[in-house]
C-alpha positions in Angstrom: 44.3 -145.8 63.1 41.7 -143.1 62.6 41.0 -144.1 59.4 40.5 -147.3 60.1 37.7 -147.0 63.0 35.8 -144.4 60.0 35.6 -147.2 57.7 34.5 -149.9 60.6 31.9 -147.3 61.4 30.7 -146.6 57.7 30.7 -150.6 57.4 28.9 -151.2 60.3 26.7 -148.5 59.0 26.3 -150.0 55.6 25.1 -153.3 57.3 22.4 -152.2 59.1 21.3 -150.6 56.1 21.5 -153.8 53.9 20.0 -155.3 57.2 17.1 -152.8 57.0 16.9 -153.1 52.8 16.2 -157.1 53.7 13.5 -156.9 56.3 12.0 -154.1 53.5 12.1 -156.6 50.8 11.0 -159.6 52.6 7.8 -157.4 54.3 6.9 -156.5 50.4 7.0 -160.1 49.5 5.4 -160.7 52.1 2.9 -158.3 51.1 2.8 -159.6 47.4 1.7 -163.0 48.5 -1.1 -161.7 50.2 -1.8 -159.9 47.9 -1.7 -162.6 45.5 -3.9 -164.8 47.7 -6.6 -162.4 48.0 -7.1 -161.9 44.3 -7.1 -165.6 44.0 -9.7 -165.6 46.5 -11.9 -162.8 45.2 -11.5 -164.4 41.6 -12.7 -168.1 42.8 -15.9 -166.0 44.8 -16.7 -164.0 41.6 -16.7 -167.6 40.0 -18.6 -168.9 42.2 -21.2 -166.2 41.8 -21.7 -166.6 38.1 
């Protein structure tokens, strides 16, 4: 029984650290997109300049 409720806990555990890993990745995507939409942006400006 012991051993059992140590690896529930370590699972549970491991979960919210996948859980966390996720919302990481998705906020960098996230991030890259903008990112990605703002150099568009500056590049279609600088053409516009010239």
């Amino acid at each position: 029984m012991k051993k059992k409720k140590k690896t529930e806990r370590n699972s549970k555990f491991g979960e919210i650290k996948r859980n966390e890993a996720s919302e990481k990745g998705l906020i960098l995507h996230e991030t890259i997109e903008n990112f990605t939409i703002i150099k568009k942006l500056i590049l279609s400006t600088r053409v516009q300049f010239f």
